[in-house]
DSSP file (Angstrom, degrees, kcal/mol; ACC not computed):
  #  RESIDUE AA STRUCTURE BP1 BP2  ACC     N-H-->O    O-->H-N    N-H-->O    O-->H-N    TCO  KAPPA ALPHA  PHI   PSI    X-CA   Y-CA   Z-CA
    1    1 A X     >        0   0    0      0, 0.0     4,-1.6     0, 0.0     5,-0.4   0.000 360.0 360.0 360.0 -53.7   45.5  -38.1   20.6
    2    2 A X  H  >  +     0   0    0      2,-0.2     4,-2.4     1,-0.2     5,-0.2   0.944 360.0  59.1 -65.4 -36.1   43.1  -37.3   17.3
    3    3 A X  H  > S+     0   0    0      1,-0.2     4,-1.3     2,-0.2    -1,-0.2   0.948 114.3  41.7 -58.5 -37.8   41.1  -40.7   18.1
    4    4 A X  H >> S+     0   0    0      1,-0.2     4,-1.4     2,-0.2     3,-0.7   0.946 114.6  43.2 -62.4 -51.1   40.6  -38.9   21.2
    5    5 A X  H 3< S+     0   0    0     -4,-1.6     5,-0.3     1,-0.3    -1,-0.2   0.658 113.1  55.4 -83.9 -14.5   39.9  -35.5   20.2
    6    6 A X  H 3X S+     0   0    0     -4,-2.4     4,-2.4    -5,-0.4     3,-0.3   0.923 105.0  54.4 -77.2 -31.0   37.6  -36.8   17.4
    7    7 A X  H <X S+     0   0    0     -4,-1.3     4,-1.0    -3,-0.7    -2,-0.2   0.436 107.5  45.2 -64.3 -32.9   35.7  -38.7   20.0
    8    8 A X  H  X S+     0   0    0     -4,-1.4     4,-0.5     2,-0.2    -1,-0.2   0.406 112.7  58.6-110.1   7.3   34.9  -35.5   22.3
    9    9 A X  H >> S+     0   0    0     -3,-0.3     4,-2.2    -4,-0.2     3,-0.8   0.737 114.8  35.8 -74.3 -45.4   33.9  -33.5   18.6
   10   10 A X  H 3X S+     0   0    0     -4,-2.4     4,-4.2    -5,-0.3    -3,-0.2   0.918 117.1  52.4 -58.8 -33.6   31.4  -36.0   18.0
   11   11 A X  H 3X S+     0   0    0     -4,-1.0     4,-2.1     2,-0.2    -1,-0.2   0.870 114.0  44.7 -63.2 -35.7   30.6  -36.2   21.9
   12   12 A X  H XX S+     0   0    0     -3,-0.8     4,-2.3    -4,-0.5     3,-0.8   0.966 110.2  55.3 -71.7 -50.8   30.1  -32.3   21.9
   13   13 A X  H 3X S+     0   0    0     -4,-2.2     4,-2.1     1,-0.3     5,-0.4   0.949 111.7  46.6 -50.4 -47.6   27.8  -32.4   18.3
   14   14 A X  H 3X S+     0   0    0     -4,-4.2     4,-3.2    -5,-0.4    -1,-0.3   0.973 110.3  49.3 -42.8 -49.3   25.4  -34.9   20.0
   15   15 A X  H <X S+     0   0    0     -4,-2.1     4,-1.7    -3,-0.8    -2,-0.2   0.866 115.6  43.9 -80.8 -37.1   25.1  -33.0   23.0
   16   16 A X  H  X S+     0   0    0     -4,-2.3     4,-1.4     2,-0.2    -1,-0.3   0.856 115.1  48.3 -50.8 -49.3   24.4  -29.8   20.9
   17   17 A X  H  X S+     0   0    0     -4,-2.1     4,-2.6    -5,-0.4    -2,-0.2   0.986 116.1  44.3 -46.2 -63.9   21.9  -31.6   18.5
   18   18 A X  H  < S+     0   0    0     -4,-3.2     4,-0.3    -5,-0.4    -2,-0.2   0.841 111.8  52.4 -57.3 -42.0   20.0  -33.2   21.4
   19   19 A X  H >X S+     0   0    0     -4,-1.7     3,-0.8     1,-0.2     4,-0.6   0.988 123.5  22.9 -66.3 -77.3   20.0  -30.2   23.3
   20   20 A X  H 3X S+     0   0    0     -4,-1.4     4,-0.9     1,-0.2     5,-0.3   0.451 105.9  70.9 -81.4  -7.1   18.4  -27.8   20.4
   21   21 A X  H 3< S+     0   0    0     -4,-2.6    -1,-0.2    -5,-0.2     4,-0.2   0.556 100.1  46.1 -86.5   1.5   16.6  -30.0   18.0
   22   22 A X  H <4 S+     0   0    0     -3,-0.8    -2,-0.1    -4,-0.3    -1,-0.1   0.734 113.5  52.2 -86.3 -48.6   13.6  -30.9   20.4
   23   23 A X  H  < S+     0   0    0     -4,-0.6    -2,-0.2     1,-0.2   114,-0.2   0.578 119.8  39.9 -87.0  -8.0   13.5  -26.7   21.3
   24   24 A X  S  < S-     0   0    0     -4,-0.9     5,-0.2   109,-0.1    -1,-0.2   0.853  77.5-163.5-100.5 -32.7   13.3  -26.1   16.9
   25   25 A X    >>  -     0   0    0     -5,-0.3     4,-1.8    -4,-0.2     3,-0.7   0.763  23.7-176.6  95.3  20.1   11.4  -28.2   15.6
   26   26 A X  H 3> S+     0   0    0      1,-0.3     4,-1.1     2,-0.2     5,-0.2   0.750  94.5  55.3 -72.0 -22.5   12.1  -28.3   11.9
   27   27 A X  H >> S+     0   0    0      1,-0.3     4,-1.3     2,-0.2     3,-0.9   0.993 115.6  37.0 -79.1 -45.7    8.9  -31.1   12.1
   28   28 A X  H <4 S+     0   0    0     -3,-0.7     4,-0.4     1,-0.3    -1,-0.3   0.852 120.5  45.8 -63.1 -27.7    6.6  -28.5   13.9
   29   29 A X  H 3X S+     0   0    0     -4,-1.8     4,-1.6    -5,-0.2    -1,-0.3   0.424  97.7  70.8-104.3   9.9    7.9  -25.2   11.9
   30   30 A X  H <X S+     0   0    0     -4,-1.1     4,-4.0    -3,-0.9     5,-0.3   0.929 105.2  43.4 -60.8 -57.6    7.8  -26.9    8.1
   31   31 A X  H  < S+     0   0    0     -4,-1.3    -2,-0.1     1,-0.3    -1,-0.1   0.781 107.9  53.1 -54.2 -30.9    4.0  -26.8    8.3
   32   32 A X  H >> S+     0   0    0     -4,-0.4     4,-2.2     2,-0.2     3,-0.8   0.846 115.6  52.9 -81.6 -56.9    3.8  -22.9   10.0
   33   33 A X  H 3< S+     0   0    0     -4,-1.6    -2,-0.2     1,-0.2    -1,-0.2   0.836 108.9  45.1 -36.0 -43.8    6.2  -22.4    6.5
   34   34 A X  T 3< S+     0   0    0     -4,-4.0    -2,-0.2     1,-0.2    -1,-0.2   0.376 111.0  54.3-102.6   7.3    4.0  -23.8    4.3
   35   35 A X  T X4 S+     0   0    0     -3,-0.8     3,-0.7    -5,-0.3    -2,-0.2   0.681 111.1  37.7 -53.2 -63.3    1.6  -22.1    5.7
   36   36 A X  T 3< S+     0   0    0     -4,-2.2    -2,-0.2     1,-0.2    -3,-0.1   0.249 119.5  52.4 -93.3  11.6    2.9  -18.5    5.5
   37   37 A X  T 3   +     0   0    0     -5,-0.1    -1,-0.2     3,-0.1     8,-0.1  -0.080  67.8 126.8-133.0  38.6    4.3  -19.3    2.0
   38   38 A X  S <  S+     0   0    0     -3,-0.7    73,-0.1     1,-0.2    -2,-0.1   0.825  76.6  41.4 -74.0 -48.9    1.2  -20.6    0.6
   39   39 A X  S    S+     0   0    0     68,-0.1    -1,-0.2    71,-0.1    72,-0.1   0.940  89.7 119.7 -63.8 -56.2    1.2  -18.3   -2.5
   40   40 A X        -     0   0    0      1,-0.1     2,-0.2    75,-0.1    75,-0.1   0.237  69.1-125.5   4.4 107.1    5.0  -18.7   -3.0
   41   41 A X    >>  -     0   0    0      4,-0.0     3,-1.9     2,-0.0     4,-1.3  -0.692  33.8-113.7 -63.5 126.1    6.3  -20.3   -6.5
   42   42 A X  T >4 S+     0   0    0      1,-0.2     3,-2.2     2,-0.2     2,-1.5   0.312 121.0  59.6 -19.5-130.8    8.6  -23.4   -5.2
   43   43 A X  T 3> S+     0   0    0      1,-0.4     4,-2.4     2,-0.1    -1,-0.2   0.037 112.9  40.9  -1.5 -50.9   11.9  -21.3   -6.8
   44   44 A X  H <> S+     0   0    0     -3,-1.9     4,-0.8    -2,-1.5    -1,-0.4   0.955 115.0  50.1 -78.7 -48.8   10.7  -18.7   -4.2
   45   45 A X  H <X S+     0   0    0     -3,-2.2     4,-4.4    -4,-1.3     5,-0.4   0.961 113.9  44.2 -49.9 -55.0   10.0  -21.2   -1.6
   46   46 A X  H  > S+     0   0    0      2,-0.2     4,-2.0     3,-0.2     5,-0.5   0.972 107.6  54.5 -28.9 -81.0   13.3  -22.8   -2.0
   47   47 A X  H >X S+     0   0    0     -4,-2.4     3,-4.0     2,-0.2     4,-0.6   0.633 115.8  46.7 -35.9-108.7   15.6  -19.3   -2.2
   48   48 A X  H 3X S+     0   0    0     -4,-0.8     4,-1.0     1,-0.3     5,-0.4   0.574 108.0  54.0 -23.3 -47.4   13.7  -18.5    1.5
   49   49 A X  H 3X S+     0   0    0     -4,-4.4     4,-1.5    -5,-0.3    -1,-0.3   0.840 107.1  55.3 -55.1 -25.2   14.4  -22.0    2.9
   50   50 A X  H <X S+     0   0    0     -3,-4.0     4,-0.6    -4,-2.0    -1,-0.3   0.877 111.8  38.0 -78.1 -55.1   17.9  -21.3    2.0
   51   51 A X  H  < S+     0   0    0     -4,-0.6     4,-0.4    -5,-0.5    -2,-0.2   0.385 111.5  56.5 -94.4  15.1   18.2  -18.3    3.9
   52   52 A X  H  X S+     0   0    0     -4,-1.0     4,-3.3    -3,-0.2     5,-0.3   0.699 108.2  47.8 -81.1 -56.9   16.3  -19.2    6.7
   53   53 A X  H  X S+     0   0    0     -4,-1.5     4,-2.5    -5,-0.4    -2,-0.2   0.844 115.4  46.2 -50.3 -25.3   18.4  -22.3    7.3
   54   54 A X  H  X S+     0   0    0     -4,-0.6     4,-1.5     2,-0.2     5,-0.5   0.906 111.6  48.3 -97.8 -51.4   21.6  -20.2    7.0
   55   55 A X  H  > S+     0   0    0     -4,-0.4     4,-2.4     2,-0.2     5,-0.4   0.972 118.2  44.3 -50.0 -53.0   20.3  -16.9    9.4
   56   56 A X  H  X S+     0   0    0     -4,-3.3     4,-1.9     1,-0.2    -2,-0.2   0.942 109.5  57.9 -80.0 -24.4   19.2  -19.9   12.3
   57   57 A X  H  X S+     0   0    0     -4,-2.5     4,-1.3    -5,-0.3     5,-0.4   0.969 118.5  29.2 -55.2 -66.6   22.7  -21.6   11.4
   58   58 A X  H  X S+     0   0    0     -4,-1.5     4,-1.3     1,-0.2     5,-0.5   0.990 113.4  66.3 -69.0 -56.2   24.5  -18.1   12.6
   59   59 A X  H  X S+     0   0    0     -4,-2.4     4,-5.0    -5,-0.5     5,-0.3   0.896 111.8  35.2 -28.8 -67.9   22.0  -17.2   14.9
   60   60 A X  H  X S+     0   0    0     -4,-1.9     4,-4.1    -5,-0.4    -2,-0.2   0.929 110.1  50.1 -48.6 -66.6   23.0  -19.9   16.6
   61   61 A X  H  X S+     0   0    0     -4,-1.3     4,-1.7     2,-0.2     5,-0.4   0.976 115.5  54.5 -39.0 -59.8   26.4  -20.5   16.5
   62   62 A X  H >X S+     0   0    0     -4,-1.3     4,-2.0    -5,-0.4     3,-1.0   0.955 107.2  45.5 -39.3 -66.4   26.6  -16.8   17.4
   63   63 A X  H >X S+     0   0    0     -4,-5.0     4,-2.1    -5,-0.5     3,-0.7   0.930 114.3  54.9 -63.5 -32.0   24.5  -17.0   20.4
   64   64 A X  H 3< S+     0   0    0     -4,-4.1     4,-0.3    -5,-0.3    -1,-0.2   0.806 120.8  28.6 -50.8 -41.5   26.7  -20.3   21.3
   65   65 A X  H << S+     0   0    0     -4,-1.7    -1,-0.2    -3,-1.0    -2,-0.2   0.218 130.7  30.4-120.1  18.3   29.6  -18.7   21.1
   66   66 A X  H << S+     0   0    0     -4,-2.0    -3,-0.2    -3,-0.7    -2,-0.2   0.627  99.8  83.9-123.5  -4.5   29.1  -14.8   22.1
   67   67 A X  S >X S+     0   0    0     -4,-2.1     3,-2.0    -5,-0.3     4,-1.3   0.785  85.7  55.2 -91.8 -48.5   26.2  -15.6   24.3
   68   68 A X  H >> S+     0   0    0     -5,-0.3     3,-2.4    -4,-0.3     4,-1.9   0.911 110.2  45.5 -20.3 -91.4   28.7  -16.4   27.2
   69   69 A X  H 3> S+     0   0    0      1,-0.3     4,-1.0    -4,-0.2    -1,-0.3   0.260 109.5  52.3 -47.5 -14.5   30.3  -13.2   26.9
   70   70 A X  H <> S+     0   0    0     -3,-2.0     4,-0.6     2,-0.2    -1,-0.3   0.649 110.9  47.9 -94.0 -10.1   27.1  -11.1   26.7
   71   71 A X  H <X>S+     0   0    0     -3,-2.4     5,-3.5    -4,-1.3     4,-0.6   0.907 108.2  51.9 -91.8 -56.3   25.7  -12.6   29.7
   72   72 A X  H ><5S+     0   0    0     -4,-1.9     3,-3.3    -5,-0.2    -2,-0.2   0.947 115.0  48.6 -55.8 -70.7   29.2  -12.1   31.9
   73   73 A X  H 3<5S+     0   0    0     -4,-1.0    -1,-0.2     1,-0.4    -2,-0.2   0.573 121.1  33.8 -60.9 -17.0   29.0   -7.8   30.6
   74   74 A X  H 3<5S-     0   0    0     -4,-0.6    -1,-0.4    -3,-0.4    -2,-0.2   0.438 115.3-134.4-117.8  16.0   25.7   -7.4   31.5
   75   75 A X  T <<5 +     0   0    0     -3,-3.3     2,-0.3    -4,-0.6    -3,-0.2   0.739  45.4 155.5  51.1  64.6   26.3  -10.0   34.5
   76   76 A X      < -     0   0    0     -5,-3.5    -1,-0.2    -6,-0.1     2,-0.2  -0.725  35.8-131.6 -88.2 156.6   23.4  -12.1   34.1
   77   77 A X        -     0   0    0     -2,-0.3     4,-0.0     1,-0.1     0, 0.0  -0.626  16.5-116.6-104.6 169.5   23.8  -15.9   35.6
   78   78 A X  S >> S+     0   0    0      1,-0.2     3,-5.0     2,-0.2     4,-2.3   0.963 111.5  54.1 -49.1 -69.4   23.0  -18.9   34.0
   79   79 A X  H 3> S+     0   0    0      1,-0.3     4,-1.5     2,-0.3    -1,-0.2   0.835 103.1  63.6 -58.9 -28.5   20.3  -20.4   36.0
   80   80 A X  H 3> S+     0   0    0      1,-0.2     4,-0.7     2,-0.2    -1,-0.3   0.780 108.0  43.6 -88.3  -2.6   18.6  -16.8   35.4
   81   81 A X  H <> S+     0   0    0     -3,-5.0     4,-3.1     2,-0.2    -2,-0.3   0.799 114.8  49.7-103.5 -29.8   18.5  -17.7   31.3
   82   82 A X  H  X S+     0   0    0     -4,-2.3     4,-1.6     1,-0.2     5,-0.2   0.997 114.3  41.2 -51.0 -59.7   17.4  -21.3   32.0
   83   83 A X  H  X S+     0   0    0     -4,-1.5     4,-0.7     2,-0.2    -1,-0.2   0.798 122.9  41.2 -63.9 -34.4   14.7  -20.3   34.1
   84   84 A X  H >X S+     0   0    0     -4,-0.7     3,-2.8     1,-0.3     4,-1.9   0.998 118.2  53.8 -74.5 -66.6   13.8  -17.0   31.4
   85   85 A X  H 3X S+     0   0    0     -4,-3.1     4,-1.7     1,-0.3    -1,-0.3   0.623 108.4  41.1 -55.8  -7.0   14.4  -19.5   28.7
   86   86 A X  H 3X S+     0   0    0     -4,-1.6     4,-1.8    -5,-0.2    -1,-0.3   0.771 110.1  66.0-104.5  -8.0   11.9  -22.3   29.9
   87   87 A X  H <X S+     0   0    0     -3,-2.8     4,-1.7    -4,-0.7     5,-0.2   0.714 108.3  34.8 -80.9 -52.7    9.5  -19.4   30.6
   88   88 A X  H  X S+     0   0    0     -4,-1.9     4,-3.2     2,-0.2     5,-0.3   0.963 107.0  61.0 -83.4 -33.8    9.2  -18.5   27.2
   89   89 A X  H  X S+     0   0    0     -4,-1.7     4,-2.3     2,-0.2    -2,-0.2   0.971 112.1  50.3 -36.6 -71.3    9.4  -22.0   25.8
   90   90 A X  H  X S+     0   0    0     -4,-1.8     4,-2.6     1,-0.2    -2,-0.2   0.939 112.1  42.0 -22.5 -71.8    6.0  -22.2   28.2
   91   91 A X  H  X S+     0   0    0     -4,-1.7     4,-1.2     2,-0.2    -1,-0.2   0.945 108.8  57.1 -48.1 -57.7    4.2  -19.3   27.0
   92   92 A X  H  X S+     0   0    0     -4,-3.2     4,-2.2     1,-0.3    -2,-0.2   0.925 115.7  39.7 -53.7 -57.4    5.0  -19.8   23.3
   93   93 A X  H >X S+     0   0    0     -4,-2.3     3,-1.7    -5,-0.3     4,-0.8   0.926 109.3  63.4 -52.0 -64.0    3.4  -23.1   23.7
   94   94 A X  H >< S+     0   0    0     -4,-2.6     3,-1.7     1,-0.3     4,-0.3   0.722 112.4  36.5   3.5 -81.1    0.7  -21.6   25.9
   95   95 A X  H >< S+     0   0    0     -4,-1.2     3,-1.0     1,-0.3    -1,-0.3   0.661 110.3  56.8 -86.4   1.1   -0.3  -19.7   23.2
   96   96 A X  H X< S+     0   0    0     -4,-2.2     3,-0.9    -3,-1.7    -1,-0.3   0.858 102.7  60.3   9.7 -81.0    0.2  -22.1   20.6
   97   97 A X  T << S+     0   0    0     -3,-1.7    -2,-0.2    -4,-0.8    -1,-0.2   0.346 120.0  25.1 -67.8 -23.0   -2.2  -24.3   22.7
   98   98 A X  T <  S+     0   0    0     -3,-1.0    -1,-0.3    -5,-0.3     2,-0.3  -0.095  81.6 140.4-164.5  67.4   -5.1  -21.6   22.3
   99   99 A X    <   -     0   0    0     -3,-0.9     2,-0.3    -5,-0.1    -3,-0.1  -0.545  46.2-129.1 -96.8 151.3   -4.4  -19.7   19.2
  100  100 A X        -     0   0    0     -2,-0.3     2,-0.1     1,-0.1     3,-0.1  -0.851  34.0-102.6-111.3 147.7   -7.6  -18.6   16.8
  101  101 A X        -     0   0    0     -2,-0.3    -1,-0.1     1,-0.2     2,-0.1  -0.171  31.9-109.1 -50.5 146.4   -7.3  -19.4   13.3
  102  102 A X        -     0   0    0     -2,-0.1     2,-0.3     1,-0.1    -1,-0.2  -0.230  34.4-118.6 -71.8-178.7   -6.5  -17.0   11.0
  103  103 A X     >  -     0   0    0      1,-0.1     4,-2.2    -3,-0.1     3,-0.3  -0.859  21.3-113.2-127.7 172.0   -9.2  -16.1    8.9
  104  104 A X  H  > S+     0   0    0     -2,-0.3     4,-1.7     1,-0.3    -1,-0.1   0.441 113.5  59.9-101.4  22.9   -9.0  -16.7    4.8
  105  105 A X  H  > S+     0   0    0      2,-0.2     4,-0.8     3,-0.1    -1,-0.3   0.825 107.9  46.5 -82.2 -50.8   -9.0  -13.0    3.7
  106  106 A X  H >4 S+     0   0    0     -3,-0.3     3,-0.5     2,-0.2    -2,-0.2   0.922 119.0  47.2 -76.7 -55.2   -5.3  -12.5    6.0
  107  107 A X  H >X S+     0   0    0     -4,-2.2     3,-3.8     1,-0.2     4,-1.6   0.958 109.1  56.5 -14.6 -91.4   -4.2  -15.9    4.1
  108  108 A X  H 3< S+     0   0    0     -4,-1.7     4,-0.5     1,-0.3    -2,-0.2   0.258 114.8  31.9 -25.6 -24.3   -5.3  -14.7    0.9
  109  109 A X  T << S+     0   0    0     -4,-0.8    -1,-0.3    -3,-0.5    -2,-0.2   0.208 107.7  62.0-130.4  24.6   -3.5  -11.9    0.8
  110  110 A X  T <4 S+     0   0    0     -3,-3.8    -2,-0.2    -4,-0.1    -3,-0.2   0.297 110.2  52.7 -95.0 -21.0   -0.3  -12.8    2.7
  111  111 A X  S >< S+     0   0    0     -4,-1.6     3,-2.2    -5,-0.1    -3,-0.2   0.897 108.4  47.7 -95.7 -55.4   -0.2  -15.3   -0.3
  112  112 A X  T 3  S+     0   0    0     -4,-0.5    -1,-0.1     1,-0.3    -3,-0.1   0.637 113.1  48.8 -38.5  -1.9   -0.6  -12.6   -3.1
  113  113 A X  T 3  S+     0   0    0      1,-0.1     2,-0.9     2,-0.1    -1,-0.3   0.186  78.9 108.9-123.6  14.5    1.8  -10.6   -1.7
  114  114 A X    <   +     0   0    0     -3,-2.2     2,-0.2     4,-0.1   -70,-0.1  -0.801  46.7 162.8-104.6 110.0    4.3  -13.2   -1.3
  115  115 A X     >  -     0   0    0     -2,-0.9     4,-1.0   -75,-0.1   -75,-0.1  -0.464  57.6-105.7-105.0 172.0    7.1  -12.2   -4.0
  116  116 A X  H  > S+     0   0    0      2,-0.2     4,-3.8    -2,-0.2    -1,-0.1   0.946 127.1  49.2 -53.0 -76.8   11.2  -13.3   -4.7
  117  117 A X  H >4 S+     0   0    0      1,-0.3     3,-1.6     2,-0.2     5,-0.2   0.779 109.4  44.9  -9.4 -93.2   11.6   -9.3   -3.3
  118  118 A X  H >> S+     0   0    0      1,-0.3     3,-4.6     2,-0.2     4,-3.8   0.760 117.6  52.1 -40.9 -41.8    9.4   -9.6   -0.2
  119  119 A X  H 3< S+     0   0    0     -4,-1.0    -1,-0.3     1,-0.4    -2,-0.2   0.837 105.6  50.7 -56.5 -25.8   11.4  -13.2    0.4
  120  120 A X  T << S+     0   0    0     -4,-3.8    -1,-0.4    -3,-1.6    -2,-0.2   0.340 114.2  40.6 -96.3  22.1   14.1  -11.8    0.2
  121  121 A X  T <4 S+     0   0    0     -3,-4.6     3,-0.4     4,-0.1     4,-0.4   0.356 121.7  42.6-127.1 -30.3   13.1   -8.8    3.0
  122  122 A X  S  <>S+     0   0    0     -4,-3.8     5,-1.3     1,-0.2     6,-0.3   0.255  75.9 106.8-114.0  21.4   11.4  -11.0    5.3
  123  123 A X  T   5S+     0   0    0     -4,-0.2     5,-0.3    -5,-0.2    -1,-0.2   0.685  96.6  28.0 -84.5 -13.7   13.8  -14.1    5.3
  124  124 A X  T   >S+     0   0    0     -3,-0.4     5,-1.5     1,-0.3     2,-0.5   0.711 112.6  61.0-116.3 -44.6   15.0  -13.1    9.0
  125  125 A X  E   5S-a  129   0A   0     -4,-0.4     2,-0.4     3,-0.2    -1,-0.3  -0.876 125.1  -2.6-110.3 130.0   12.1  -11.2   10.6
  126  126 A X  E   >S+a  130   0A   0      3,-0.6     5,-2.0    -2,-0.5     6,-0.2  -0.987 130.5  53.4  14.6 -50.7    9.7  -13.2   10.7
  127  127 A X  T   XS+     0   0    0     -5,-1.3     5,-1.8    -2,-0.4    -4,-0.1   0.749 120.4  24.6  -9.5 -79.9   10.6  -16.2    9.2
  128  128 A X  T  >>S+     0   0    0      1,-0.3     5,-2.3    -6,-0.3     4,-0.5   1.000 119.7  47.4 -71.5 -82.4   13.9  -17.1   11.1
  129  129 A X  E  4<S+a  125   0A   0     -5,-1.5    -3,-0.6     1,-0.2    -1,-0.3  -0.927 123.5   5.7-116.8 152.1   13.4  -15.3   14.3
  130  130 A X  E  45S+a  126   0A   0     -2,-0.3    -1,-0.2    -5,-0.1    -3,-0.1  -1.000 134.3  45.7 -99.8   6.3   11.2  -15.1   16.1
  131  131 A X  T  4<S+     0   0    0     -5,-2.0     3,-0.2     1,-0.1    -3,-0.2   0.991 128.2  21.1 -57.4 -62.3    8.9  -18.1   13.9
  132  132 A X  T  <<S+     0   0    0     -5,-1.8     2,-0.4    -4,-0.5    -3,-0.2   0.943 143.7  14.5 -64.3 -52.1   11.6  -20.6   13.4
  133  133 A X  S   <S+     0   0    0     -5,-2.3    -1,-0.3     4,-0.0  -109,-0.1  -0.932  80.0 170.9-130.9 117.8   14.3  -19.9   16.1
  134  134 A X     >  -     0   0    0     -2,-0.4     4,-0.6    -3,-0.2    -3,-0.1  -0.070  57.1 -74.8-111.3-155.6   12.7  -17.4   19.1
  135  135 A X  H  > S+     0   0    0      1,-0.2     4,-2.2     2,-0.2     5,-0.1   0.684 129.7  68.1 -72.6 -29.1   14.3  -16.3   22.6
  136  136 A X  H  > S+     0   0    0      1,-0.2     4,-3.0     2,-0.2    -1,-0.2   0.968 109.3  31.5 -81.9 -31.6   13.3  -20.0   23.9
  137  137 A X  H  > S+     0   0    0      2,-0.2     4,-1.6  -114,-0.2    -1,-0.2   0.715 120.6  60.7 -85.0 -16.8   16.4  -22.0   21.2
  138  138 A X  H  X S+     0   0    0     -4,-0.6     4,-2.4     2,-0.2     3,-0.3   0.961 106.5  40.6 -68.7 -74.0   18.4  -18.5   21.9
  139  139 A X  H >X S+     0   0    0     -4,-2.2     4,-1.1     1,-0.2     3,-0.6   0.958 115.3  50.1 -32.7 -83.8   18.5  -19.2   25.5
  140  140 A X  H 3X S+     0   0    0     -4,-3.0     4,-0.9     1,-0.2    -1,-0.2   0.733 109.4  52.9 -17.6 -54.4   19.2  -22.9   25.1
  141  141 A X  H 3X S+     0   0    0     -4,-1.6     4,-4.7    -3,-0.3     3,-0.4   0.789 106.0  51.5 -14.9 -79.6   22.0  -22.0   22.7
  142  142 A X  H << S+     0   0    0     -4,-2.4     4,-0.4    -3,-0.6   -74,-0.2   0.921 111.4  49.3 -39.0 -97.4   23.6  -19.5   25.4
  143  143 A X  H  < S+     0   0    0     -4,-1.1    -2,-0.3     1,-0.3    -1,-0.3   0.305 112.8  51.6 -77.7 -14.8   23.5  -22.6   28.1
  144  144 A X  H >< S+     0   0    0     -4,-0.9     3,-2.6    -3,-0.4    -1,-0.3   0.752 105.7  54.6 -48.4 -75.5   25.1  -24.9   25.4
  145  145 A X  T 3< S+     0   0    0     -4,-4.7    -2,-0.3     1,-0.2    -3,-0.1   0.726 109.4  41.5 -25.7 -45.1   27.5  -22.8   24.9
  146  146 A X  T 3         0   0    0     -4,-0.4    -1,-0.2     1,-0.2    -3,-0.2   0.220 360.0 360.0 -98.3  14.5   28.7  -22.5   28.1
  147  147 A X    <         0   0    0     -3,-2.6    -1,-0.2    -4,-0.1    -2,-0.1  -0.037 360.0 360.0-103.6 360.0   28.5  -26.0   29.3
């Protein structure tokens, strides 16, 4: 009975890894970090990495397991959050795919301004969601959960 039940944890944690680690990215959003934390002391970088990882852990798990339940009370179906969610996945790439540079005055002073404080104000909006984990790994999430 545990060889079994140990066998369908691990079976669900693949299928949850594979499912949401293609739609986050940690390869694609480190650089887009180290980007927007360019000014940052490591100590500062660190702290934020720390609470980014720890909001997109409970983001998730939340939407995995409450996501169900919000869906049924506002009596949305599944198939109508796959289809929303791959819709935004799309777009986000879209504009990804034909974004203008920032210029290096908006740099320049998003990195002078980046303090311990501010990290610690901005460590869920923007950072986490919607940069790191947006509507499109939210969605996913939901439609783990409920498979």
């Amino acid at each position: 009975m545990t060889a079994e039940l140990l066998l369908a944890a691990g079976k669900s944690f693949l299928f949850v890894f594979a499912a949401l680690l293609p739609i986050l990215n940690p390869a694609a959003t480190a650089p887009i970090f180290l980007g927007l934390t360019e000014g940052a002391s490591p100590k500062t970088r660190a702290l934020l990495a720390r609470r980014i990882a720890r909001n997109m852990f409970a983001l998730m798990v939340g939407s995995m397991l409450v996501g169900s339940y919000v869906l049924e009370f506002f009596g949305i179906s599944l198939p109508i959050v796959r289809v929303g969610g791959g819709l935004i996945v799309a777009a986000a790439a879209w504009r990804l795919l034909n974004a203008s540079h920032a210029s290096d005055d908006r740099r320049t002073a998003l990195a002078e301004s980046f303090t311990p404080e501010q990290a610690r104000r901005q460590a869920f909006y923007p950072l986490t969601f919607p940069i790191s984990c947006g509507p499109g790994s939210i969605a996913a999430a939901i439609t783990v959960g409920v498979a």
